[in-house]
N, CA and C atoms as a LAMMPS dump frame, in Angstrom:
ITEM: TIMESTEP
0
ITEM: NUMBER OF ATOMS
573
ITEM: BOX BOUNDS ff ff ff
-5.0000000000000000e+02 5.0000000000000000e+02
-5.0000000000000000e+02 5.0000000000000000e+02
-5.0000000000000000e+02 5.0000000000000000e+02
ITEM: ATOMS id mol type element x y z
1 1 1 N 0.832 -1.187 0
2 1 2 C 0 0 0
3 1 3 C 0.872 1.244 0
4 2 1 N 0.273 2.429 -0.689
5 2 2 C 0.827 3.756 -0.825
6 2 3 C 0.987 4.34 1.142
7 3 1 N 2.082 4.361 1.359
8 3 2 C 2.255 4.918 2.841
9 3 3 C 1.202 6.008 2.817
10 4 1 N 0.961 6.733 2.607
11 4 2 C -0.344 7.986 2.988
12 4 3 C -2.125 6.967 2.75
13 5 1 N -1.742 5.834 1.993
14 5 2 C -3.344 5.29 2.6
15 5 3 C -3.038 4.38 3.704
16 6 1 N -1.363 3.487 3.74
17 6 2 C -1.413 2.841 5.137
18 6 3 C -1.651 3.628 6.301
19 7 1 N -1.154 4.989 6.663
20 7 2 C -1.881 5.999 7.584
21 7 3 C -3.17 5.732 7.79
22 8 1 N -4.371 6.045 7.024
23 8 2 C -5.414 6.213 6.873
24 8 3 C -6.836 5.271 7.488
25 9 1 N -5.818 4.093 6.651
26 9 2 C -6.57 2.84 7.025
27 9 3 C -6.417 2.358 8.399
28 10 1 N -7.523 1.804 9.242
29 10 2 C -7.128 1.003 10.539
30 10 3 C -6.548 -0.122 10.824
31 11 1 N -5.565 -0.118 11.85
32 11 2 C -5.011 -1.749 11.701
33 11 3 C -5.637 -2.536 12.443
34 12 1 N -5.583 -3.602 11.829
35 12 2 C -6.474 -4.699 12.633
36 12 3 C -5.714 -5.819 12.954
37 13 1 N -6.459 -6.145 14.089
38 13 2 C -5.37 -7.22 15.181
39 13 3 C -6.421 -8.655 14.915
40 14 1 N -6.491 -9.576 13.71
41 14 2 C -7.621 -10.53 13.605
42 14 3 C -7.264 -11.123 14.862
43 15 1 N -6.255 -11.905 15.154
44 15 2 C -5.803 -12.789 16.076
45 15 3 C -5.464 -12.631 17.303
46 16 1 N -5.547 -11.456 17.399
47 16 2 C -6.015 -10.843 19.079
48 16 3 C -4.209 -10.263 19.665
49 17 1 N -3.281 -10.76 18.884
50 17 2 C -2.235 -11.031 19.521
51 17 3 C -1.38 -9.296 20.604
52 18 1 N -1.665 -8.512 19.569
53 18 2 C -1.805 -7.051 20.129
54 18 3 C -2.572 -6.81 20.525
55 19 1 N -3.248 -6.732 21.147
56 19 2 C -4.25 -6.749 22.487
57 19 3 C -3.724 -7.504 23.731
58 20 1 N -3.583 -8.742 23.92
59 20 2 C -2.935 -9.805 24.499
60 20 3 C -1.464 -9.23 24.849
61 21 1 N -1.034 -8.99 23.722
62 21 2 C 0.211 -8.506 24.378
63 21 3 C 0.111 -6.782 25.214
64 22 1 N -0.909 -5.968 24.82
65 22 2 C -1.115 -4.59 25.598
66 22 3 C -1.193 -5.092 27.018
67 23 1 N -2.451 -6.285 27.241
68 23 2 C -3.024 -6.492 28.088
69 23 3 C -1.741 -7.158 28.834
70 24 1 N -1.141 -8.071 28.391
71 24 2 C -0.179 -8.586 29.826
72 24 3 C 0.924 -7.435 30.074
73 25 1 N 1.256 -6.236 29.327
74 25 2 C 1.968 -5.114 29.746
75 25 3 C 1.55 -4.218 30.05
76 26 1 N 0.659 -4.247 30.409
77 26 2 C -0.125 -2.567 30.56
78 26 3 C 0.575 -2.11 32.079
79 27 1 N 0.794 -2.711 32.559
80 27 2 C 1.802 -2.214 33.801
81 27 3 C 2.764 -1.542 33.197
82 28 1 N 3.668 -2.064 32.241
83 28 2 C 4.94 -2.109 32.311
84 28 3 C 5.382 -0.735 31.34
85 29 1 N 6.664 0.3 31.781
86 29 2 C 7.338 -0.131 33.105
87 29 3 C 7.205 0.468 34.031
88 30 1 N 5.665 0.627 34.359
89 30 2 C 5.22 1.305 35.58
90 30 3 C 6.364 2.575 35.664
91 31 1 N 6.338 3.527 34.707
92 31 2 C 6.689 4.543 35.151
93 31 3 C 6.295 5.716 34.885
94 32 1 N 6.669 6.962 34.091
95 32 2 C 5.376 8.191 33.862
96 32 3 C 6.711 8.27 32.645
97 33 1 N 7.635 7.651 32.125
98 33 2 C 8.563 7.954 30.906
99 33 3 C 7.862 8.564 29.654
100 34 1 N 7.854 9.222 28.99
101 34 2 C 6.981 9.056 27.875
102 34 3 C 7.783 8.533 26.231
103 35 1 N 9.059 7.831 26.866
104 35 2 C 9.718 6.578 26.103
105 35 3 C 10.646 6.154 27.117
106 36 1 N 10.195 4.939 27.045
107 36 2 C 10.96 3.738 27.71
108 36 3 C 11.374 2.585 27.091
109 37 1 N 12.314 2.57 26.513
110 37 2 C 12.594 0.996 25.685
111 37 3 C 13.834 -0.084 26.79
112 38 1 N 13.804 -1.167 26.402
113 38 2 C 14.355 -1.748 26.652
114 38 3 C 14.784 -3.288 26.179
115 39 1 N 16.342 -3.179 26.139
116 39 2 C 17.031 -4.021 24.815
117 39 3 C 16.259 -3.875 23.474
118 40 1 N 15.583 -3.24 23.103
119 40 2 C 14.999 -3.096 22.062
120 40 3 C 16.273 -2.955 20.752
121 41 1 N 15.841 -3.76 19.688
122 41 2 C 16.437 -3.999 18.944
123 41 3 C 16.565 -4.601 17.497
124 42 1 N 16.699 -4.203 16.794
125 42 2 C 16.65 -4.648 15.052
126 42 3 C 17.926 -5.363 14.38
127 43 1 N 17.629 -6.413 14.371
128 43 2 C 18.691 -7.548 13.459
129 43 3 C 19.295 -6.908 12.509
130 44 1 N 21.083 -7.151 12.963
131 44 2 C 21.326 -6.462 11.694
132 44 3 C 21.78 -4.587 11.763
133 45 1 N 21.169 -3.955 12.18
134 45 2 C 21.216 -2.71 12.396
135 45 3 C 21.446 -1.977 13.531
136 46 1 N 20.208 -2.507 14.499
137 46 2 C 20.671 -1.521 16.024
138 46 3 C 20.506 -3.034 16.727
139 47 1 N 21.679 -2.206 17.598
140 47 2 C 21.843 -3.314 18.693
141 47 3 C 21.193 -3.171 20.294
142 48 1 N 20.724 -4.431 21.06
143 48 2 C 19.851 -4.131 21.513
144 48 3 C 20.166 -2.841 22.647
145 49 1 N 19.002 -2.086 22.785
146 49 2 C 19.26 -0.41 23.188
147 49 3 C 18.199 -0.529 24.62
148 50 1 N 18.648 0.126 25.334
149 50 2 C 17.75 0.762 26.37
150 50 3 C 17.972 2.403 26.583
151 51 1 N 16.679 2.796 27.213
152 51 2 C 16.574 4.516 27.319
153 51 3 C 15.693 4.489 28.231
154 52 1 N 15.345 5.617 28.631
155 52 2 C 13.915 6.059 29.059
156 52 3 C 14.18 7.652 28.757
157 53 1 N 13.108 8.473 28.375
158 53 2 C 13.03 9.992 28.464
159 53 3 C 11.439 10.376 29.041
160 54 1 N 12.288 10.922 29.967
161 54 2 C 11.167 11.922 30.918
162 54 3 C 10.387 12.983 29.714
163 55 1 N 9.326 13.644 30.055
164 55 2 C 8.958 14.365 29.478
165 55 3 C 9.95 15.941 29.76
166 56 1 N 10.248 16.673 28.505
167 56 2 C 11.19 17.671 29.145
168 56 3 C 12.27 17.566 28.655
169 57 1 N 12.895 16.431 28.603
170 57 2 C 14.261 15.424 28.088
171 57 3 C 14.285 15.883 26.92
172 58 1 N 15.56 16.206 26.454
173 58 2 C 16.395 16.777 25.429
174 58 3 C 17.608 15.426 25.165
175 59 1 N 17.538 14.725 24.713
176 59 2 C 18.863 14.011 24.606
177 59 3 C 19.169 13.931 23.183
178 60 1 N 20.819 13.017 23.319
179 60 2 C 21.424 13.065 21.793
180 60 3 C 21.935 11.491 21.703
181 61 1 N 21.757 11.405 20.266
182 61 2 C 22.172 10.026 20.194
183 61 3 C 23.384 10.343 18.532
184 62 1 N 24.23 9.894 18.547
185 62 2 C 24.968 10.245 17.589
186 62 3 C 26.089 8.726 16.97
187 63 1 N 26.377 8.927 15.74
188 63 2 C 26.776 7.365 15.479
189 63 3 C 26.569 7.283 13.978
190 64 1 N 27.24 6.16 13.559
191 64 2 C 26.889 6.03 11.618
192 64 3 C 25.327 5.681 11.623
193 65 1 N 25.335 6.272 10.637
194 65 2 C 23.722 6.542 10.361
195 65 3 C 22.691 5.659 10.051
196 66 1 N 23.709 4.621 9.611
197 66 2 C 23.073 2.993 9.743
198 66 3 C 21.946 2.775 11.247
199 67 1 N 22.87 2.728 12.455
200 67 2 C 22.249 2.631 13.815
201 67 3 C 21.493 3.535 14.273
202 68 1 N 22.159 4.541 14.05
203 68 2 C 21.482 5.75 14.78
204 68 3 C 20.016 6.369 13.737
205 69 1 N 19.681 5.902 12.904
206 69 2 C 18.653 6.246 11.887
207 69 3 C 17.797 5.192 12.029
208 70 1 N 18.4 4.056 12.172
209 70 2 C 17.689 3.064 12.662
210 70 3 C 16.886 3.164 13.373
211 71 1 N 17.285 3.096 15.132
212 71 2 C 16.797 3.187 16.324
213 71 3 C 16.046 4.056 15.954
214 72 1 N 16.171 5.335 15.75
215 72 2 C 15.155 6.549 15.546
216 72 3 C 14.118 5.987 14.8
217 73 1 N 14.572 5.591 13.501
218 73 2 C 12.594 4.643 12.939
219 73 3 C 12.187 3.695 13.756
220 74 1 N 12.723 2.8 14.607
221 74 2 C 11.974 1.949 15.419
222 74 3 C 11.144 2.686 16.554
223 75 1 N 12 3.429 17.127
224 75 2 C 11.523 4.011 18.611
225 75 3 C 10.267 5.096 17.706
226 76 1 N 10.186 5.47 16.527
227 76 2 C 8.966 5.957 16.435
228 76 3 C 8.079 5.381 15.601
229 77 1 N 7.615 4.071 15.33
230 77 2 C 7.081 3.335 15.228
231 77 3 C 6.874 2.641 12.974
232 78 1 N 8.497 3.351 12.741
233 78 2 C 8.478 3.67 11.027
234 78 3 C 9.305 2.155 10.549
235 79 1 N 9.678 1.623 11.978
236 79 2 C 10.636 0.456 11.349
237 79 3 C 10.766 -0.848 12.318
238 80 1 N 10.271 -2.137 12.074
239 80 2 C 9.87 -3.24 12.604
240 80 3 C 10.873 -3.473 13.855
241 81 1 N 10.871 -3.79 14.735
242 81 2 C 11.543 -4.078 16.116
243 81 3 C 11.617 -5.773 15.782
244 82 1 N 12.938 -6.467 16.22
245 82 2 C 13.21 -7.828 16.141
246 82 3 C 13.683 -8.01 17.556
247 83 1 N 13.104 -7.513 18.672
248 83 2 C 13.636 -7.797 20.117
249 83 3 C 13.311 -6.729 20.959
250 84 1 N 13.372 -7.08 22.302
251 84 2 C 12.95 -6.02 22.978
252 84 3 C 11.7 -5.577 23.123
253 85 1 N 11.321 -4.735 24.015
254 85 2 C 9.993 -3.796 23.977
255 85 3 C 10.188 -2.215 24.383
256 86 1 N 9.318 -1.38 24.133
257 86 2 C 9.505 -0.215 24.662
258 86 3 C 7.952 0.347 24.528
259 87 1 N 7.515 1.092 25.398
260 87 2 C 6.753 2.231 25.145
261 87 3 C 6.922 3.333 25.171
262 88 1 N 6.17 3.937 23.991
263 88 2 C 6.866 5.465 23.351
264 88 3 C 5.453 6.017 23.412
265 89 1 N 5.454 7.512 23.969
266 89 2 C 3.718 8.535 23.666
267 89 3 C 2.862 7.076 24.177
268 90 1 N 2.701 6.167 25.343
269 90 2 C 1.766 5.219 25.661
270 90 3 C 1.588 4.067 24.956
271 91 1 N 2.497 3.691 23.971
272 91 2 C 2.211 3.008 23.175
273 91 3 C 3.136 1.763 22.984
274 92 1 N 2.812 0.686 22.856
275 92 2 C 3.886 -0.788 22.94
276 92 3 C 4.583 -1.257 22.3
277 93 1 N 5.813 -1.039 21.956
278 93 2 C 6.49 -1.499 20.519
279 93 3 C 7.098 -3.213 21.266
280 94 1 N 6.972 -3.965 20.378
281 94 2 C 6.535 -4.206 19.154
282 94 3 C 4.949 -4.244 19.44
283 95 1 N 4.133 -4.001 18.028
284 95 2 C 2.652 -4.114 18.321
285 95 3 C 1.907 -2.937 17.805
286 96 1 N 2.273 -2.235 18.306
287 96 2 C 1.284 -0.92 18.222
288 96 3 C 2.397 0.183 16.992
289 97 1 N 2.74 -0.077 16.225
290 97 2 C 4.04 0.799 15.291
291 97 3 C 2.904 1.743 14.847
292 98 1 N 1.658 1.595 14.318
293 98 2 C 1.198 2.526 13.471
294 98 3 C 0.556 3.73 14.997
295 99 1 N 0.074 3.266 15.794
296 99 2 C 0.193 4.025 16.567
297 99 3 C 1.133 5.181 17.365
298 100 1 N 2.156 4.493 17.77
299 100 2 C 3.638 5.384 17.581
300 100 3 C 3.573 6.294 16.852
301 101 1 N 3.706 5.675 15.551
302 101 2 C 3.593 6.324 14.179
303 101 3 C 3.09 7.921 14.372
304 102 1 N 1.471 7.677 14.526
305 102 2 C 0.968 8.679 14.141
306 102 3 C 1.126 9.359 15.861
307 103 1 N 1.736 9.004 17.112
308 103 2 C 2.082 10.341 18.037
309 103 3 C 3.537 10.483 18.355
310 104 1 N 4.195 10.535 17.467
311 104 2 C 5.456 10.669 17.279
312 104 3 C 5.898 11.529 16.36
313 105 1 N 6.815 12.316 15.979
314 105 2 C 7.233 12.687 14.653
315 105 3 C 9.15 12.96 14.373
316 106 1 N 9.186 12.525 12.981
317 106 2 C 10.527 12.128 12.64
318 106 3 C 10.791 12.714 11.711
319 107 1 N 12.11 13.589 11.754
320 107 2 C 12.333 14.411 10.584
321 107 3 C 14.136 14.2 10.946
322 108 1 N 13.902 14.064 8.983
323 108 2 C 15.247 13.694 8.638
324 108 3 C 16.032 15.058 8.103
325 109 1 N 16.165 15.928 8.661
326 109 2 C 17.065 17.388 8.218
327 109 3 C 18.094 17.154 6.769
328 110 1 N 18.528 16.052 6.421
329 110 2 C 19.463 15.757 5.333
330 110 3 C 18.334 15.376 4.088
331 111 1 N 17.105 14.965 4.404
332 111 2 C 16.169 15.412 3.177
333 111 3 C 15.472 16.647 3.064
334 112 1 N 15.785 17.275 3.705
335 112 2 C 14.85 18.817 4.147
336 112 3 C 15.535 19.79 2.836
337 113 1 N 15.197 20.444 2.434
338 113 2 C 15.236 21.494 1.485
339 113 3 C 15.562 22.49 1.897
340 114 1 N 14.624 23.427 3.022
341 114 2 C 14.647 24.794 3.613
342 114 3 C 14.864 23.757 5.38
343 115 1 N 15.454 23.944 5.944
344 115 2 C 15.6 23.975 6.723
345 115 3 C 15.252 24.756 8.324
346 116 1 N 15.314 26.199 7.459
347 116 2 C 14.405 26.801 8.925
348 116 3 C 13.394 26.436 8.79
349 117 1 N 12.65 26.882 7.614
350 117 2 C 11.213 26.308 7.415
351 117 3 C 10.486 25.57 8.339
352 118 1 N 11.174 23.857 8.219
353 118 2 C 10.999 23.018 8.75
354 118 3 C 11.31 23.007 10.021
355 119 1 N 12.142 23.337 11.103
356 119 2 C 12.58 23.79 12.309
357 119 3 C 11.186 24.732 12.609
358 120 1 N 11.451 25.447 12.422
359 120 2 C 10.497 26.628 12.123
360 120 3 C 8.756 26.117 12.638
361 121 1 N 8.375 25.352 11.42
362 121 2 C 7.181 24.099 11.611
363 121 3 C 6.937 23.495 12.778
364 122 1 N 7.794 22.637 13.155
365 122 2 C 7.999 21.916 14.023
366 122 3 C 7.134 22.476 15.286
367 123 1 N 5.66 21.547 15.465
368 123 2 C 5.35 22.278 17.188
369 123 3 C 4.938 20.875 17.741
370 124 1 N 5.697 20.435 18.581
371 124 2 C 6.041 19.468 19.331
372 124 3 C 3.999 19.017 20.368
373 125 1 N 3.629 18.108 20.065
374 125 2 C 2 17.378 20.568
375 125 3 C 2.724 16.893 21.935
376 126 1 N 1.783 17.506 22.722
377 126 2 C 1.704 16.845 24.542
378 126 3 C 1.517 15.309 24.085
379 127 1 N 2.519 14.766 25.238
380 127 2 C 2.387 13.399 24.966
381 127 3 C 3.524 12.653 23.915
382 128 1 N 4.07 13.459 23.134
383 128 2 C 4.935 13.115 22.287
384 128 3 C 6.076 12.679 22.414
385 129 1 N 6.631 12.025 21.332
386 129 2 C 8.688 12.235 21.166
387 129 3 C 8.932 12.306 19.581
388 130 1 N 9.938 13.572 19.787
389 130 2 C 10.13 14.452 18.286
390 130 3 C 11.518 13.63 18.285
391 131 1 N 11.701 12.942 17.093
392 131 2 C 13.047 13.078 16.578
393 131 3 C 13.405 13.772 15.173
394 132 1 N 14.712 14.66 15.655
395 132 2 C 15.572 15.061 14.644
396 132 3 C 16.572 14.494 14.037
397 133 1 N 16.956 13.807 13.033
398 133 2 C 17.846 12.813 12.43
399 133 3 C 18.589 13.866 11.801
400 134 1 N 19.997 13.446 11.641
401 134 2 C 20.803 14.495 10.818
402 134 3 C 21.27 16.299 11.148
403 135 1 N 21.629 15.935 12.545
404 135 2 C 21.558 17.71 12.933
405 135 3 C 22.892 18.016 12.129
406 136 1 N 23.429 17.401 11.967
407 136 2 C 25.251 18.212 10.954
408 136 3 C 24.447 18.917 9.798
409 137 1 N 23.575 18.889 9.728
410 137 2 C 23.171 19.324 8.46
411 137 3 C 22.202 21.093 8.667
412 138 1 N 22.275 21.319 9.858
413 138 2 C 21.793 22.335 10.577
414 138 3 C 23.434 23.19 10.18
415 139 1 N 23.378 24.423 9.611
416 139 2 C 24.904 25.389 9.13
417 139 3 C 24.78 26.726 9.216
418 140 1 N 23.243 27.221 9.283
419 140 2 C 23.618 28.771 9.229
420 140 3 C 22.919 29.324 10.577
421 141 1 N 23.004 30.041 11.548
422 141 2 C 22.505 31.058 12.631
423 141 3 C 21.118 30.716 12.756
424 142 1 N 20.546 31.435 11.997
425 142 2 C 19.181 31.024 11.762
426 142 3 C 18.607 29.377 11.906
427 143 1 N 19.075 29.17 11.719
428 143 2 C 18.662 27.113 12.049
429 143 3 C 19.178 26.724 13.407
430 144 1 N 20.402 27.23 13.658
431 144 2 C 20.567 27.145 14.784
432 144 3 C 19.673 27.363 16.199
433 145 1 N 19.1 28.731 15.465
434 145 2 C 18.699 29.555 16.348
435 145 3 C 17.109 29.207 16.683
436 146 1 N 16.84 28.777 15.571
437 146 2 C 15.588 27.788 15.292
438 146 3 C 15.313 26.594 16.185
439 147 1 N 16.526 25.986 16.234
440 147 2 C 16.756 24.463 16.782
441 147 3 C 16.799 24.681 18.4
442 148 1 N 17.67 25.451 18.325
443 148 2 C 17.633 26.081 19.777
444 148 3 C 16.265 26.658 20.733
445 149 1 N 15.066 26.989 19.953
446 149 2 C 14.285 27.495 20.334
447 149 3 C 12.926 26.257 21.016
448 150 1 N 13.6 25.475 19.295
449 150 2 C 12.473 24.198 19.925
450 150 3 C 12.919 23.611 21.274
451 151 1 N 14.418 23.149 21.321
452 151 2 C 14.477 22.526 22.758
453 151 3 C 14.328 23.561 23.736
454 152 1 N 14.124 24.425 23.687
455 152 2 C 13.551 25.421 24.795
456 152 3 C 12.518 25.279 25.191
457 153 1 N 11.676 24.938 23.763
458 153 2 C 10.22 25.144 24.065
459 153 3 C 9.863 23.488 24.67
460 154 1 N 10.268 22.457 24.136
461 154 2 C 10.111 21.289 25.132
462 154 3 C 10.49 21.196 26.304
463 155 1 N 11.432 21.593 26.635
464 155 2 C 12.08 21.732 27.821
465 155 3 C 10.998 22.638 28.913
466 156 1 N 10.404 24.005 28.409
467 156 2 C 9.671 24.454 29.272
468 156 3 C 7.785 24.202 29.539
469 157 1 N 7.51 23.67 28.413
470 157 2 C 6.417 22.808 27.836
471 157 3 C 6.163 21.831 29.114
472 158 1 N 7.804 20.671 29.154
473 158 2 C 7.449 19.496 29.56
474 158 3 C 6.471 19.11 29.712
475 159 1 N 5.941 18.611 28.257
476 159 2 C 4.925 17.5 27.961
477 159 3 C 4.8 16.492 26.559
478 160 1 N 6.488 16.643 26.467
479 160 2 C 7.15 16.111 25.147
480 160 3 C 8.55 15.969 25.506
481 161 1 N 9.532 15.067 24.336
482 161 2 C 10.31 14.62 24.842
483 161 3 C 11.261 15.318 22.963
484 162 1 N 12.33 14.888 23.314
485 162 2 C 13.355 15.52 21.884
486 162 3 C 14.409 14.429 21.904
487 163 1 N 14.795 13.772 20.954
488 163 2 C 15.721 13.083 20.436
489 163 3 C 16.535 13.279 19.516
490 164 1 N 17.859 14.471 19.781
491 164 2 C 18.637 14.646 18.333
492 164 3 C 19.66 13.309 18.437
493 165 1 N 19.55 13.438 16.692
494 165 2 C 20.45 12.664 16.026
495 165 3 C 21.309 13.125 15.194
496 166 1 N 22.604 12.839 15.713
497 166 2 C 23.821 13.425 14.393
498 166 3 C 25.133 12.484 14.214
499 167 1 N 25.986 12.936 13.568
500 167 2 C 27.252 11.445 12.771
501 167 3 C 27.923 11.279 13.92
502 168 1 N 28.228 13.128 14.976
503 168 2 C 29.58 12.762 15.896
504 168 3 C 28.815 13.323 17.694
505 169 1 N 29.625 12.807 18.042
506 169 2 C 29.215 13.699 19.63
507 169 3 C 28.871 15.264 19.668
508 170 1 N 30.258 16.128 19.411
509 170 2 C 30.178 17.64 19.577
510 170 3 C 29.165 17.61 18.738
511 171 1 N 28.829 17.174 17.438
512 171 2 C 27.437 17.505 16.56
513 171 3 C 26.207 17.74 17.501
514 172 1 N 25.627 16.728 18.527
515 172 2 C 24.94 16.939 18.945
516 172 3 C 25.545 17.704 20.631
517 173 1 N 26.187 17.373 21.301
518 173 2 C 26.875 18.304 22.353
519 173 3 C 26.778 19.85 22.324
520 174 1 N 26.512 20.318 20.509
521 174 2 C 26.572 21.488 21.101
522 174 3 C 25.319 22.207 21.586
523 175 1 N 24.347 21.455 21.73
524 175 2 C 22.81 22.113 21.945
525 175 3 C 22.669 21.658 23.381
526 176 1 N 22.23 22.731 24.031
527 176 2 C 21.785 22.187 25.545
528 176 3 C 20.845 20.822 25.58
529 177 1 N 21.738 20.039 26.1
530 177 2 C 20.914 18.585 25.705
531 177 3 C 21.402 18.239 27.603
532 178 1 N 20.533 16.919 27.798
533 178 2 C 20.979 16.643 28.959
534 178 3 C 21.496 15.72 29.031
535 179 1 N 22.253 14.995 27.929
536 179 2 C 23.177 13.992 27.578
537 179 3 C 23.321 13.101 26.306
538 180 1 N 24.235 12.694 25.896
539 180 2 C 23.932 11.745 24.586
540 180 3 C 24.267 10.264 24.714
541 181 1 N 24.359 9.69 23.658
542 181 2 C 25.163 8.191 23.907
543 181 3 C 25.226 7.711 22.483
544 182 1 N 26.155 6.94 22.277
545 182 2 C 27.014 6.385 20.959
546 182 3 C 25.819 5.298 20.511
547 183 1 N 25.021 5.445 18.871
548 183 2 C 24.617 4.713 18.804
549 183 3 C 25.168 3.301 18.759
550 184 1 N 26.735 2.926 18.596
551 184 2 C 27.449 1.985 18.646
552 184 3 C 27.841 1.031 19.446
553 185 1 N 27.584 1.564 20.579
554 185 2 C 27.659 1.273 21.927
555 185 3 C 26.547 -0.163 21.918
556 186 1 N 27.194 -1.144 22.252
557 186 2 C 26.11 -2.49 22.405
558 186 3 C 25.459 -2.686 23.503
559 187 1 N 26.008 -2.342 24.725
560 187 2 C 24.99 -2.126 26.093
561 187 3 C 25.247 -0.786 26.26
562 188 1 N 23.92 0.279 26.31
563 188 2 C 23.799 1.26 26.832
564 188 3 C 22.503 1.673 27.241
565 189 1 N 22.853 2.836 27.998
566 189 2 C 21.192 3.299 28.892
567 189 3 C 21.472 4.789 29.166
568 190 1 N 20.422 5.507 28.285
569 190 2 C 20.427 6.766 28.276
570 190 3 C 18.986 7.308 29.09
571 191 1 N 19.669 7.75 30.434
572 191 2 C 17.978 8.059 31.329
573 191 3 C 18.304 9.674 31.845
């Protein structure tokens, strides 16, 4: 199907199995995160990952773009999970992706055209987690200044969460973030 009618259309669980699986996690992980994964992970690409982000949370994840582009489509519900679980905006990965999907949002800055524009755009839904993929690609004042404004505005909001993504550390280090971690890294935990 054309991705803008898979949006559209409802998914259906014939075999109950997402449901079943909501239902024996609906505890879990008993916390108020509004992403929590754990070992979550895609064959092949990302290795298994843990996080949690508070609402408010500014973090950075940085790494070849293989992993770190990865994780970012899984954790927002654009790319199949082979391990692990997490809930992201209330929602159960694996299981619920189109849900994610649509309270999440993912923008790749290295396909972006105008760049403030899009910065610019950007107004972060209570309940959410925004990822930015590709911040090296952020170069003039103005984008900066842009970029800078959004994690302000989550940060004082707190009722959304921010996930930059870029190739090196200082890439993402230089934005008031409240920490990053190597997508390369095979055991890690960014809380």
């Amino acid at each position: 199907l054309p991705a803008w009618l898979d949006r559209l259309l409802p998914t259906f669980d014939v075999e109950g199995e997402v449901l079943s699986r909501e239902l024996e996690y609906a505890a879990w992980p008993g916390t108020d995160h509004v992403l929590y994964a754990e070992n979550l992970r895609v064959d092949d690409l990302v290795p298994p990952t843990s996080m949690a982000l508070s609402y408010g949370n500014v973090v950075g994840l940085y790494g070849p773009i293989s992993c770190r582009t990865g994780l970012a489509l899984a954790l927002t519900g654009r790319l199949q999970t082979t391990g692990g679980r997490a809930r992201v905006a209330g929602q159960l990965l694996p299981g619920a992706e189109a849900a994610v999907h649509h309270r999440t949002t993912y923008v790749d800055l290295s396909r972006e055209r105008d760049l403030l524009a899009v910065l610019n755009r950007l107004k972060p839904r209570a309940g959410s987690v925004v990822v930015i993929d590709a911040v090296e690609a952020v170069s003039t004042h103005e984008e900066t200044a842009a970029l800078t404004r959004l994690i302000d505005q989550i940060r004082q909001r707190a009722d959304s969460a921010l996930l930059l993504c870029g190739s090196t550390e200082p890439v993402v280090t230089q934005y008031p973030i409240d920490g990053a971690a190597s997508a390369e890294a095979l055991d890690r935990s960014i809380r």
